[in-house]
VEXVOLUM-658557 format. One record per residue (C-alpha): residue number from 1; residue in three letters; x, z, y. Coordinates in pm, whole numbers, padded with zeros to 5 digits. Each point is the difference from the previous one (the first is absolute). Layout:
// residues N
[site NUM, 'ala', [X, Z, Y]];
...
This chain:
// residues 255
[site 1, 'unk', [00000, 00000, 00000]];
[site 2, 'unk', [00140, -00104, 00325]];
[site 3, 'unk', [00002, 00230, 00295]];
[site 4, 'unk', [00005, -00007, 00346]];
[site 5, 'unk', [00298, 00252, 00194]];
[site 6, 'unk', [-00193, 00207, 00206]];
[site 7, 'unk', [00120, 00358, 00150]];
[site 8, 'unk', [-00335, 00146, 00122]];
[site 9, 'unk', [-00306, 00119, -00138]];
[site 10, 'unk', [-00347, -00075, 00174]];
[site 11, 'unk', [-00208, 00312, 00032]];
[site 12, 'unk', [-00393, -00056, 00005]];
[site 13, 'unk', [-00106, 00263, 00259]];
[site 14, 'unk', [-00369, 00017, -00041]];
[site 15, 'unk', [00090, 00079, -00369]];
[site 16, 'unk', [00207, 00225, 00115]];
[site 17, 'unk', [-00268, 00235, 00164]];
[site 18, 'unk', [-00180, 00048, -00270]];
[site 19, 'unk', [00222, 00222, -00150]];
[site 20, 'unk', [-00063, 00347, -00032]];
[site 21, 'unk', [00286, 00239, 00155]];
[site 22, 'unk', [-00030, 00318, -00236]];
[site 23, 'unk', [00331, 00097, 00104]];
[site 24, 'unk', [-00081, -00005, 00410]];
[site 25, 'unk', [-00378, 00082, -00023]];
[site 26, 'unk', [-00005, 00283, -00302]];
[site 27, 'unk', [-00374, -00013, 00001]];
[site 28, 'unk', [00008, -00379, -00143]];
[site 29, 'unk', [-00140, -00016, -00343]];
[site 30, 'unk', [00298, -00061, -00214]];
[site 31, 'unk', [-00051, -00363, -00150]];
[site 32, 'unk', [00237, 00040, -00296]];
[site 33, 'unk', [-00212, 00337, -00113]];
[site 34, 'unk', [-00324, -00155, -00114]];
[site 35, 'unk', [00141, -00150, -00269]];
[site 36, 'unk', [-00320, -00102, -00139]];
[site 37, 'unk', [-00055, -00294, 00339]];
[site 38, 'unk', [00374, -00094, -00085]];
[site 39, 'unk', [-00018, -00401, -00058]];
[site 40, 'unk', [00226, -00271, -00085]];
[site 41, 'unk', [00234, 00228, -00281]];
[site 42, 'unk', [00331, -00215, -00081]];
[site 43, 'unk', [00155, 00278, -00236]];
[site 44, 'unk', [-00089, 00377, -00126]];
[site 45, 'unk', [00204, 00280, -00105]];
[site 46, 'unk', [-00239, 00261, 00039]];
[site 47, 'unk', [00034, 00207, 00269]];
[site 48, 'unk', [00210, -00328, 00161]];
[site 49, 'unk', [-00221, -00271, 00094]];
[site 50, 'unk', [00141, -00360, 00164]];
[site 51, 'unk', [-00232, -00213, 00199]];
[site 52, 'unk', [-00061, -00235, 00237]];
[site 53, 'unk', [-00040, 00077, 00377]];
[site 54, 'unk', [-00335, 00026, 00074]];
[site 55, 'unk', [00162, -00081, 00355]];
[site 56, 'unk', [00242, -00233, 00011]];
[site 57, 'unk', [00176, -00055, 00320]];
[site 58, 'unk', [00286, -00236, -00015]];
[site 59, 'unk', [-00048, -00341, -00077]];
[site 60, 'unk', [00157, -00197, -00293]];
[site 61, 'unk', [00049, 00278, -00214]];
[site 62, 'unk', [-00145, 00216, -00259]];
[site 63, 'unk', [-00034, 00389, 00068]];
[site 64, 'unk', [-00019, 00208, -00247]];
[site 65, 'unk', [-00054, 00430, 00015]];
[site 66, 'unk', [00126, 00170, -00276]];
[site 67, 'unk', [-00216, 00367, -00025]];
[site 68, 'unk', [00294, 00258, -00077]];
[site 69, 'unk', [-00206, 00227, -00124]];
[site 70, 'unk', [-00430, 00197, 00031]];
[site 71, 'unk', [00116, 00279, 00195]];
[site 72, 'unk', [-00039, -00078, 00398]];
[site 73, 'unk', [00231, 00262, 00112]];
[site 74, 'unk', [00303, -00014, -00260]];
[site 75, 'unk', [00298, -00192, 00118]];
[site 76, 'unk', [00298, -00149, -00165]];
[site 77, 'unk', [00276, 00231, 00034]];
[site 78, 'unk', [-00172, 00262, -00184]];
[site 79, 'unk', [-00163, -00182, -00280]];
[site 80, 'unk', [00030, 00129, -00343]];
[site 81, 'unk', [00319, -00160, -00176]];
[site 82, 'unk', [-00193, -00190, -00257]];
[site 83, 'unk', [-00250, -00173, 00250]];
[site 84, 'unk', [00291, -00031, 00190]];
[site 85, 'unk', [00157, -00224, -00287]];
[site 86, 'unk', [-00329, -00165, -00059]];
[site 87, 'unk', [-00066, -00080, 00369]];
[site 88, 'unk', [00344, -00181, 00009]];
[site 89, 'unk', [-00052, -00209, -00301]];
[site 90, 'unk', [-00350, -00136, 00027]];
[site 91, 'unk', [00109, -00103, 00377]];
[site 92, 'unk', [00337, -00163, -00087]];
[site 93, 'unk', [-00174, -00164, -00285]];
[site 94, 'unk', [-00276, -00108, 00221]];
[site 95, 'unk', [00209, -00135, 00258]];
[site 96, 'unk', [00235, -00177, -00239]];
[site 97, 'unk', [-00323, -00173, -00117]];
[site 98, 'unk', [-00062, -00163, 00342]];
[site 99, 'unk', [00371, -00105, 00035]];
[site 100, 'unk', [-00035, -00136, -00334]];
[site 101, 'unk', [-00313, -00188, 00074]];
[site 102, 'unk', [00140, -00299, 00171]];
[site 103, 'unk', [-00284, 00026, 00240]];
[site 104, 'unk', [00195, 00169, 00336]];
[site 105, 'unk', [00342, -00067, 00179]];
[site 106, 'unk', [00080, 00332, -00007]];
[site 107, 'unk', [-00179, 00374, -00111]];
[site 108, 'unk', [00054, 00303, 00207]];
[site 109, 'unk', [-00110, 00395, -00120]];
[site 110, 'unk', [-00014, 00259, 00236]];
[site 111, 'unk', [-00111, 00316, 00056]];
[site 112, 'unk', [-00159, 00189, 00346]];
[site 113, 'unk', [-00065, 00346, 00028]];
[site 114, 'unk', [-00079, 00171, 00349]];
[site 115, 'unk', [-00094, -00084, 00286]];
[site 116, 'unk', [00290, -00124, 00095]];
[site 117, 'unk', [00059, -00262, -00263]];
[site 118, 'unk', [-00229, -00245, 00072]];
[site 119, 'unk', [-00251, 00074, -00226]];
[site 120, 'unk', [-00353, 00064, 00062]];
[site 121, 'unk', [-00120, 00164, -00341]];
[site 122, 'unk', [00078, 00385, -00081]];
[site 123, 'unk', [-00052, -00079, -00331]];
[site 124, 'unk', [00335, -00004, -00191]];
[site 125, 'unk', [00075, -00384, -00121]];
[site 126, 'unk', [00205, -00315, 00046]];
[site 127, 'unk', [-00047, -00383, 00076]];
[site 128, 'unk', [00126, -00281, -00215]];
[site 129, 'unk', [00001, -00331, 00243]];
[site 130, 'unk', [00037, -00350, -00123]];
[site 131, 'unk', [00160, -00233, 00302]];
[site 132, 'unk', [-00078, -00357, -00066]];
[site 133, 'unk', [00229, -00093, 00282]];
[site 134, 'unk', [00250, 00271, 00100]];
[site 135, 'unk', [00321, 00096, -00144]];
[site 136, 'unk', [00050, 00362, 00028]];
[site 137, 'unk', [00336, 00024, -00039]];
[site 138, 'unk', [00078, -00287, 00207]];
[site 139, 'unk', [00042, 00357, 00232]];
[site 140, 'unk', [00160, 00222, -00231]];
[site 141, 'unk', [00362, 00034, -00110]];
[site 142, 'unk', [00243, 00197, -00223]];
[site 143, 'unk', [00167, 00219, 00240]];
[site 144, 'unk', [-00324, 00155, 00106]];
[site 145, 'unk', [00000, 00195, -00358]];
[site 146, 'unk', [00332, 00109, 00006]];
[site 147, 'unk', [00086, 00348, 00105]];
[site 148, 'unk', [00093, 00346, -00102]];
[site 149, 'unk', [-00040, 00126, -00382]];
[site 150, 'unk', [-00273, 00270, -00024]];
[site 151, 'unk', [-00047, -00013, -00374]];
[site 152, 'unk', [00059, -00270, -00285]];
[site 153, 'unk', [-00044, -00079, -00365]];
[site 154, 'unk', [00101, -00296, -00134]];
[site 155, 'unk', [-00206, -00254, 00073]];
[site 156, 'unk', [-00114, 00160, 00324]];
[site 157, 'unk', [00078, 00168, 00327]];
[site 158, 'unk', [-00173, 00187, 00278]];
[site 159, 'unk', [00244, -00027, 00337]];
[site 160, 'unk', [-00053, 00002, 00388]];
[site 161, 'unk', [00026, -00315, 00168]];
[site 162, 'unk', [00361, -00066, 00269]];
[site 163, 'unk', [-00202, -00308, 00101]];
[site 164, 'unk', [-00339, 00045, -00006]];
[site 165, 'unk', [-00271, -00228, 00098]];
[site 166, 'unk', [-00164, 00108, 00184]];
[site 167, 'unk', [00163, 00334, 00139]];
[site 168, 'unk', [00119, 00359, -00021]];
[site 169, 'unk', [-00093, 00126, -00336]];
[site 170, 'unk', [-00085, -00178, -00275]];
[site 171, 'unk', [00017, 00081, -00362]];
[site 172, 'unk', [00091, -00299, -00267]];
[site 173, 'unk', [-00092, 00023, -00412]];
[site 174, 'unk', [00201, -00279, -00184]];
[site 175, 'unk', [-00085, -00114, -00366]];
[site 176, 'unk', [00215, -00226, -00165]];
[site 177, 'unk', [-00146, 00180, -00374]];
[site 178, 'unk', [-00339, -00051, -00061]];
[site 179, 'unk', [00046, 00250, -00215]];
[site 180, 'unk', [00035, 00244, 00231]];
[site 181, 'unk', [-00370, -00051, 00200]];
[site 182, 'unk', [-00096, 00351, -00047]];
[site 183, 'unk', [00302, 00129, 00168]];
[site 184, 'unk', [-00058, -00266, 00271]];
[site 185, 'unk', [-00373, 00178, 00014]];
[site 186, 'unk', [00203, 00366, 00050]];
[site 187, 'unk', [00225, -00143, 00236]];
[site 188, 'unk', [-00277, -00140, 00223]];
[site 189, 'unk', [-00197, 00297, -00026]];
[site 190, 'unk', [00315, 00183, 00076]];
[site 191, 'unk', [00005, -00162, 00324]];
[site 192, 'unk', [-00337, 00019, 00095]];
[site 193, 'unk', [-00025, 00376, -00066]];
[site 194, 'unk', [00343, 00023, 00238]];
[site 195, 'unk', [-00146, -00168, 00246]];
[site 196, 'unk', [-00347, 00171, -00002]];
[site 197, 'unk', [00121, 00328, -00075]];
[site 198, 'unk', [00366, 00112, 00140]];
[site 199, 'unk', [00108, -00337, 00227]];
[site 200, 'unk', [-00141, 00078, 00327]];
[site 201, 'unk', [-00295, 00238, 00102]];
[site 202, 'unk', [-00146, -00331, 00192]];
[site 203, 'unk', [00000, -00240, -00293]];
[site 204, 'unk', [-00352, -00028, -00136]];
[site 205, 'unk', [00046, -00373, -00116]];
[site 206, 'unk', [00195, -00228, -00224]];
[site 207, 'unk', [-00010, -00354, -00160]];
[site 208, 'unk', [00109, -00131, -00321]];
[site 209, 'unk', [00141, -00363, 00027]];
[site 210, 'unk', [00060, -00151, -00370]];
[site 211, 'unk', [00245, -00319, 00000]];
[site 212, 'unk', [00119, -00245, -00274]];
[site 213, 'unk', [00412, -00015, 00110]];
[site 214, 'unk', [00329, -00190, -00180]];
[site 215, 'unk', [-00218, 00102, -00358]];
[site 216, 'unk', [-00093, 00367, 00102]];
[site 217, 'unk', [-00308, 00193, 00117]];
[site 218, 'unk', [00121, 00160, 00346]];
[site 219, 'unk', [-00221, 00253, 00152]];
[site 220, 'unk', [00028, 00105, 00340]];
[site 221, 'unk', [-00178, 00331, 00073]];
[site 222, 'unk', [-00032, 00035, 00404]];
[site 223, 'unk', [-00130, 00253, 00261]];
[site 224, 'unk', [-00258, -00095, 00247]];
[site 225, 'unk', [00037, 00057, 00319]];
[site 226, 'unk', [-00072, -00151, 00371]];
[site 227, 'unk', [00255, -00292, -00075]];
[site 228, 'unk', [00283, -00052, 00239]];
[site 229, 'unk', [-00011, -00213, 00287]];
[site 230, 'unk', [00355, -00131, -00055]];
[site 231, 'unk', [-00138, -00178, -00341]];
[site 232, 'unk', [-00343, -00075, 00119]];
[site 233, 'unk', [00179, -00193, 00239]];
[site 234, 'unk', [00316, -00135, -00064]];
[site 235, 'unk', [-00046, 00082, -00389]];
[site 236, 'unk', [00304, 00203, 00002]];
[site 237, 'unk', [00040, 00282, -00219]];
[site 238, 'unk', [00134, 00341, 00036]];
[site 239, 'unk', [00155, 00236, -00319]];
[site 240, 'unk', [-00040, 00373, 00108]];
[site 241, 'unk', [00369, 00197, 00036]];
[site 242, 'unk', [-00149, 00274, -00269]];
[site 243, 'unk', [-00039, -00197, -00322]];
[site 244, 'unk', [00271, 00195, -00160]];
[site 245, 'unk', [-00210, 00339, 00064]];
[site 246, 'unk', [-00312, -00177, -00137]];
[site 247, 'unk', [00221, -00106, -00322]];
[site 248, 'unk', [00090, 00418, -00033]];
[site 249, 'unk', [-00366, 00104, 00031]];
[site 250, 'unk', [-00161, -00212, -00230]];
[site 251, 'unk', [00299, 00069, -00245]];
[site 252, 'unk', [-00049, 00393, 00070]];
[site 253, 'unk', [-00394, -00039, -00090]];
[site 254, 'unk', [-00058, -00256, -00270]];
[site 255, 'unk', [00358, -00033, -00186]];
């Protein structure tokens, strides 16, 4: 299938305020709770549902929300180990199956939680995206995952990026083993419950950005907050002058 290079993604606006904002206006009726209205079911592993988007925003694609899990006010970083486990490999395996597909230029999975992140469910859960015409990682390079050791096994690595993305702190999970995709799970929930927990007392919110990289899963774990104005407008980013003290304190807590 031939495809056209594009960079951007058109976002439908009147779509777009339909949404419910459970995570801005708390007395919203959470959508992903009435599980009995839920339509348009790709894949089950009960509690984890995958679906389609009842509103989707962005043009040429296919969005997808993966339902972590059928309690509203649970979050990630302190799931159970085995759901954990679960979680990871029902949404690896279901984002593998788009890739695999033929169907999309590229897949992206990512995670929002607070409201901070971008996201407008509380609910705890994910998006899988086919892009028929964009490349993600047409904007995404090596040296962005590269950093200081936390932890490792073989076959996998947690570390803190020297050049991140975006900027300031950002937490990278490697996997070269796919052997090893439950201790990627620990890893990323490692990071999460850092960040939520112990980072900073003004971090309420954190994404999860999956990537397909030289024949690895890379995970970058990042912090939400007001973004910079130096990268929102020259797209420069900054790496904070403490890394080395974050390395120590998640070291200290978790290993």
């Amino acid at each position: 299938m031939a495809y056209s290079t594009e960079t951007h993604l058109q976002f439908m606006m009147k779509i777009g305020q339909q949404k419910p904002e459970s995570i801005i206006n708390r007395e919203t009726v959470c959508p992903f709770c009435d599980r009995e209205s839920l339509t348009d079911i790709l894949a089950e592993d009960a509690p984890m549902l995958l679906l389609k988007n009842k509103y989707p925003v962005l043009q040429d694609t296919l969005q997808t929300v993966l339902i972590e899990t059928d309690e509203c006010l649970s979050e990630l970083s302190t799931y159970k180990r085995e759901h954990l486990h679960r979680l990871m490999r029902f949404a690896v395996r279901e984002w593998e199956r788009l890739e695999e597909s033929g169907d999309y230029r590229s897949v992206v999975m990512f995670k929002s939680h607070g409201p901070h992140s971008g996201g407008t469910i509380r609910h705890p859960h994910m998006q899988i995206v086919g892009l028929k015409k964009v490349d993600y990682l047409e904007h995404v390079s090596q040296d962005q995952f590269e950093g200081i050791r936390i932890a490792a096994e073989p076959g996998v690595e947690l570390n803190i990026s020297t050049k991140p993305k975006v900027g300031f702190y950002e937490l990278n999970v490697l996997l070269s083993d796919r052997e090893q995709i439950d201790t990627m799970s620990d890893y990323i929930q490692t990071a999460a419950h850092y960040l939520m927990h112990h980072f900073h007392k003004s971090c309420t919110s954190y994404n999860l950005f999956f990537y397909r990289l030289n024949g690895q899963i890379a995970v970058k774990i990042m912090p939400r907050f007001v973004a910079s104005p130096i990268f929102i407008g020259f797209a420069i980013p900054q790496v904070a002058d403490r890394i080395d003290d974050v390395v120590d304190e998640i070291k200290r807590l978790y290993f």
